[in-house]
N, C-alpha and C positions, 0 to 999 in steps of 0.2 A: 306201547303203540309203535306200528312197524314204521320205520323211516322210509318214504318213495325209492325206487332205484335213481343214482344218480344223484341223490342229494344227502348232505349229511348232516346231524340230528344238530341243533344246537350245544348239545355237553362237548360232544367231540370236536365242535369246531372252534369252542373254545380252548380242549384241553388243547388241540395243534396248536393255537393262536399263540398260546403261550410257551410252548417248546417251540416254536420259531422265534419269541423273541430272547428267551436264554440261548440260542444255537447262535443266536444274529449279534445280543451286546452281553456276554459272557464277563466284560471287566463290568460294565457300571451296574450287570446285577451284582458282580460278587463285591463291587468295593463300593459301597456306600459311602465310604468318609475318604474317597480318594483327594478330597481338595483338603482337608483335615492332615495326610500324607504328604503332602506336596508341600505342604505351610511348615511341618513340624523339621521335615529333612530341610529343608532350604539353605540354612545356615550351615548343616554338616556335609551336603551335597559341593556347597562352595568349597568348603575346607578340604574336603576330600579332592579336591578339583585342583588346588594351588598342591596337596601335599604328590598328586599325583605328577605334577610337571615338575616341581624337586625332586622326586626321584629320578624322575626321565632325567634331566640334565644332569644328575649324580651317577646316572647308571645302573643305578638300583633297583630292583626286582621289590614289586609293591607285596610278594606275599610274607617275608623275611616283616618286612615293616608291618605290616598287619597284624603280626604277630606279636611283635614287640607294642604295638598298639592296644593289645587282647590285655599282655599284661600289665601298663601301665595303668589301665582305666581301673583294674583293680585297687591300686592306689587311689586315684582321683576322684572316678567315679561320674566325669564328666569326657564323653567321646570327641566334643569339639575342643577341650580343652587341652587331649592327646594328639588329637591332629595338630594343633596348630604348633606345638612343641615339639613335634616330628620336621612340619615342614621347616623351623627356626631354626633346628639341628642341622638339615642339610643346606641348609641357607646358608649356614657358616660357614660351606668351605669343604667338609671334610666326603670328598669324593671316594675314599676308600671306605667300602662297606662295615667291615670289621672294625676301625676305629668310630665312625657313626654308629657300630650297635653298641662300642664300649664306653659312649660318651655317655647315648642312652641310658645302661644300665647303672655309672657313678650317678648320673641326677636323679635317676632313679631311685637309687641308695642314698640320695640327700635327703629326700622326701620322707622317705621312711625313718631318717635318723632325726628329720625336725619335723617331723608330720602337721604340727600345727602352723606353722609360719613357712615352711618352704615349700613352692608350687610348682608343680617339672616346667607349665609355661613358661611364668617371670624367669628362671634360673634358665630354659633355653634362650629366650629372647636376650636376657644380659648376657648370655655365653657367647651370643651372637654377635653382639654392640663389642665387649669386650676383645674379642678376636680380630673386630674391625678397625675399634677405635684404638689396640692399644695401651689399653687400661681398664682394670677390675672396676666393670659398672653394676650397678643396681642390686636384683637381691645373688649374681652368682661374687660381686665384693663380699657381702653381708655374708655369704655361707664360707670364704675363706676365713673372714673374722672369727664366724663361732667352730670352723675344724681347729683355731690356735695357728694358722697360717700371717705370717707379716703383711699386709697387704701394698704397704708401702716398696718392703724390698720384691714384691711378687713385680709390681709393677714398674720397679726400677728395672728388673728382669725383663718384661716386655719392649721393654723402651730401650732396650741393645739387640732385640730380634729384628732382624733385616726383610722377613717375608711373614704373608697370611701362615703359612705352613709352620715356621719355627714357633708361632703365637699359637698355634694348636696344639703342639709336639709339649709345649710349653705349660699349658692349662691343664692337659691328659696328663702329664709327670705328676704335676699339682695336688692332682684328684685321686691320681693311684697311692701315692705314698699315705693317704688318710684311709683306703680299704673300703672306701665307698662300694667296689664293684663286687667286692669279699662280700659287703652285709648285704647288697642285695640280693647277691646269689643262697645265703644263709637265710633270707626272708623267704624266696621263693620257694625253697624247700620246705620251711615250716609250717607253709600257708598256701601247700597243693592245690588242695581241691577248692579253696575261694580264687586263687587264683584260675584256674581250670573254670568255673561257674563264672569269674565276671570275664573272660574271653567270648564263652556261650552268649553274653550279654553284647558283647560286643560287636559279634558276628551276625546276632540279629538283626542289630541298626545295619550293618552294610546290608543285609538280604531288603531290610524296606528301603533303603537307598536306591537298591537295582531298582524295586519294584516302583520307586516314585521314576526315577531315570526313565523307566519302560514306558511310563502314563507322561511325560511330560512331552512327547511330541501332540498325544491328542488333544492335551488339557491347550496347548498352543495353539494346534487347527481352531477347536471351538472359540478361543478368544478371539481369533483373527477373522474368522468368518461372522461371530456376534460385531466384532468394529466393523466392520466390511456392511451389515445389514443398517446399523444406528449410521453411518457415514451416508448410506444409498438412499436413508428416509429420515434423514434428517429435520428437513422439510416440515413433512406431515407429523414427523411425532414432536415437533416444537409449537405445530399449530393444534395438535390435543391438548399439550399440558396449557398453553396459554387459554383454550376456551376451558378446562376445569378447573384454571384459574379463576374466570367469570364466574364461572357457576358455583364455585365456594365463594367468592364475595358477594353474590346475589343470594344464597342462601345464609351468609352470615345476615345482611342484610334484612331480611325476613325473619328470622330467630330476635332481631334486636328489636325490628315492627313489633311482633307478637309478644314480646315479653314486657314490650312498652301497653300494650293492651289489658296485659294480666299481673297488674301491677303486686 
């Protein structure tokens, strides 16, 4: 049947109808589980956020760390677990690039040498206490123990260093003479292409990071304009829920009448 001039058929003005609104909201057709997104990054979004400003204050260049990120999760296997052992590494002190990737790679070489009990977090975060406080804490004491290191004379040792610096200079000696950096580099070669494959893995989560980063100003607008509307009708939508309040206990009311009827 011919369509009037000037007017258009129903099919067609529904096919427009709908290529105007994929033209017009292009993310919440393609991303249905974007608040699913947003929930899942949150935690590694933070981490990445804290690890991002220790590098700034160390100087550091975030793609070197990213990389050495790729490779530790190969170990771990947890990315917030990598983050936050990056940002404890540079928390400690060590503003020279090159000794931060080689702190990196002995605790890295721990992990690998005690796979079951040694964690790169705990062993940064004690690396960190330790450099601070002065003496071998937590599990980076317990991995001097099990290298056959003194832990008493290690920290009699710290306790004659006069600055944060001779306590680093001091822990890297430590860690070199056990060849921790030797078996990592010997793991990484053994174990290419897993390594290589859980980097890919790794790279992923930052690309849905960006992609939550890019959605988290809209997902804001709508929350602040949803409070903005519950704030402007406050009023009226307290005085619904109170009268559906009436009418469920009036019909509770009546179910109890009738049931009293139909014994």
């Amino acid at each position: 049947m011919a369509v009037p001039k000037g007017r258009v058929s129903k099919s067609k003005k529904g096919k427009r109808k709908a290529a105007t609104w994929k033209i017009a909201t292009p993310t919440l057709v393609q991303c249905s589980k974007c608040g699913e997104l947003m929930e899942q990054t949150k935690e590694l979004r933070r981490d990445l956020s804290f690890l991002e400003q220790n590098a700034r204050d160390a100087g550091m260049g975030m793609e070197q760390l990213h990389n050495k990120a790729g490779e530790l999760y190969a170990v771990t296997g947890d990315t917030n677990e990598v983050v936050e052992a990056l940002s404890n590494i540079l928390a400690t002190g060590f503003n020279d690039a090159d000794k931060a990737y080689e702190v990196i790679d002995m605790l890295a070489g721990a992990v690998v040498k005690f796979p079951e009990t040694m964690k790169i977090e705990s062993l940064a975060d004690s690396l960190q206490e330790t450099i601070a406080t002065g003496e071998a804490a937590g599990q980076f004491s317990e991995l001097l123990g099990r290298l056959g290191v003194d832990v008493e004379k290690f920290n009699e040792r710290l306790g004659r260093t006069r600055s944060e610096a001779s306590r680093q200079n001091l822990a890297l000696q430590t860690l070199r003479k056990e060849g921790l950096d030797e078996l990592w580099e010997s793991y990484k070669t053994g174990n290419s292409d897993m390594i290589e494959a859980e980097k890919a893995n790794y790279n992923l989560q930052l690309r849905y990071v960006e992609l939550a980063k890019s959605i988290e100003p809209i997902e804001t607008k709508i929350k602040t304009t949803f409070a903005q509307v519950l704030l402007d009708h406050e009023d009226q939508i307290l005085a619904i829920v109170d009268a559906a309040g009436d009418i469920i206990g009036v019909g509770a009311d009546v179910i109890g009448f009738l049931s009293e009827l139909n014994p």
